[in-house]
C-alpha positions in Angstrom: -5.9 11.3 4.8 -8.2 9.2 3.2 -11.5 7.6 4.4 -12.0 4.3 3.2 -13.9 1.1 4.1 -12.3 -2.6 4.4 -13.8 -5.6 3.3 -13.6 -8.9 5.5 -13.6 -11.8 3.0 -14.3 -14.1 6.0 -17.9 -12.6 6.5 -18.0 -9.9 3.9 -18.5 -7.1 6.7 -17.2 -3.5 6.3 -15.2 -1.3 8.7 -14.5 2.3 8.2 -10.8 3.0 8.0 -8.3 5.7 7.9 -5.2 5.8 4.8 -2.4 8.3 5.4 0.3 8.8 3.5 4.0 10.5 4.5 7.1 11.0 2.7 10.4 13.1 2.8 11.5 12.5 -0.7 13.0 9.0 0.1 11.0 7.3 2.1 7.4 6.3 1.1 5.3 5.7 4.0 1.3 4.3 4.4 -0.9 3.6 7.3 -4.3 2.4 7.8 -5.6 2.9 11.1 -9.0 1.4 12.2 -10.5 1.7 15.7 -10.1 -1.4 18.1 -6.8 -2.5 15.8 -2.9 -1.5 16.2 -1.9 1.0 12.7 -0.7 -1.0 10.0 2.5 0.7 8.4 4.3 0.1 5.3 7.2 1.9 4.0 9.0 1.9 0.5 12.4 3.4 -0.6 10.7 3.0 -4.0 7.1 5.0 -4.2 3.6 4.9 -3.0 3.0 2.5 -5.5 5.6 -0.4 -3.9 3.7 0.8 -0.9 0.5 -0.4 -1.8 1.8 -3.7 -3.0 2.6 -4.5 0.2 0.1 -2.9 2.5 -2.5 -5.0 -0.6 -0.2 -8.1 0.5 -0.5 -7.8 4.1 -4.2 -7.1 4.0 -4.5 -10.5 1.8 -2.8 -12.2 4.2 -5.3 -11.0 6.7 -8.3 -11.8 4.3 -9.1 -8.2 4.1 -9.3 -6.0 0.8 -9.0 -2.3 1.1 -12.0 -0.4 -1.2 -9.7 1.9 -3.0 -9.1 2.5 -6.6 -6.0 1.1 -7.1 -7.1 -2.8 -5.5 -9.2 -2.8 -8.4 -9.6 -5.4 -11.0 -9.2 -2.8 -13.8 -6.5 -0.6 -12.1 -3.4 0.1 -14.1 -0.5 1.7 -12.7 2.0 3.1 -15.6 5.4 4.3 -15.1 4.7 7.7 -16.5 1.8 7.7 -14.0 3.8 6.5 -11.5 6.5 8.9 -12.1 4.5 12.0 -12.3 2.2 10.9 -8.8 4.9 9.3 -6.9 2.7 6.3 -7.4 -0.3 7.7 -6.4 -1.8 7.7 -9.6 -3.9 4.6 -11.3 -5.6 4.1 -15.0 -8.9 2.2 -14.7 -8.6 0.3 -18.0 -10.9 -0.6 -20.7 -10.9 -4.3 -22.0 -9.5 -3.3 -26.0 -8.7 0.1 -25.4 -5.7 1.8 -25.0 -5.2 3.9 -21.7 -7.4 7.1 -21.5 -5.9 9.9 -19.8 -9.4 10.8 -18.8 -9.4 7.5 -16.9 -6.4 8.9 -14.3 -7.5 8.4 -10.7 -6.2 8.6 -7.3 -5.1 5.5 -6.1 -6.3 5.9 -2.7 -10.1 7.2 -3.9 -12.8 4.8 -2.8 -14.1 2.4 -5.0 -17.5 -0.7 -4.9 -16.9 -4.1 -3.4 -17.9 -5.5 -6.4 -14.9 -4.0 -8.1 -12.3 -4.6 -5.7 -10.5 -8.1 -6.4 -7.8 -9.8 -5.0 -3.8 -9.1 -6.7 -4.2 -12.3 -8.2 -7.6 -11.8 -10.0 -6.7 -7.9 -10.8 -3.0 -9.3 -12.6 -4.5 -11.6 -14.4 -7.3 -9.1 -16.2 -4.5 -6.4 -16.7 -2.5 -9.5 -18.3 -5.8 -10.1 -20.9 -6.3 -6.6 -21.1 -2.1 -5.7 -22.4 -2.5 -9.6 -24.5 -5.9 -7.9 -26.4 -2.8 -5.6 -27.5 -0.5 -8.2 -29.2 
């Protein structure tokens, strides 16, 4: 279980919040629970990385963000580190530098509001960061 804190873009207030994760192999499963709120669950026949996308997704729609590693704007998910974490696994990226293997975090670790961004602003800095490649 993870312990994590969720941002509400409406007022920028923080509640504490609970991340478990669950699989048998085939099934990828993740669910935030917060007091005062029904669980939200997600599952993937993919990994824990599809996962995120759409737990990310439904907390956007809700104008929340989720202060975890992987939600941030420099957060790169490969599919070797995909493959070896079951998607657990992110890169925090460098603008013009290659990934660092030293730079391999848990997805689900906590991470600063200021460097949590919505999907759209974090694809569009990965997008600069693999053009500053070409």
């Amino acid at each position: 279980m993870h312990e994590l804190e969720l941002v509400d873009l409406v007022d920028e207030s923080l509640s504490r919040c609970q991340v478990t994760t669950w699989t048998d192999g085939e099934t990828y499963e993740l669910r935030l629970d917060r007091a005062g709120v029904s669980p939200t669950r997600v599952l993937s026949s993919v990994d824990f990385e599809d996962a995120l996308r759409q737990l990310r997704t439904e907390l956007e729609r809700r104008n929340l963000l989720l202060l975890c590693n992987r939600y941030r704007r420099d957060a790169f998910v490969s599919s070797m580190s995909r493959q070896m974490s079951e998607g657990l696994s992110c890169y925090l990226v460098v603008a013009g530098e290659p990934v660092s293997p030293e730079l391999l975090v848990d997805s689900l670790g906590p991470a600063f509001r200021g460097d949590v961004v919505s999907a759209e602003e974090a694809s569009e800095f990965i997008g600069e960061w693999i053009a500053g490649f070409d």
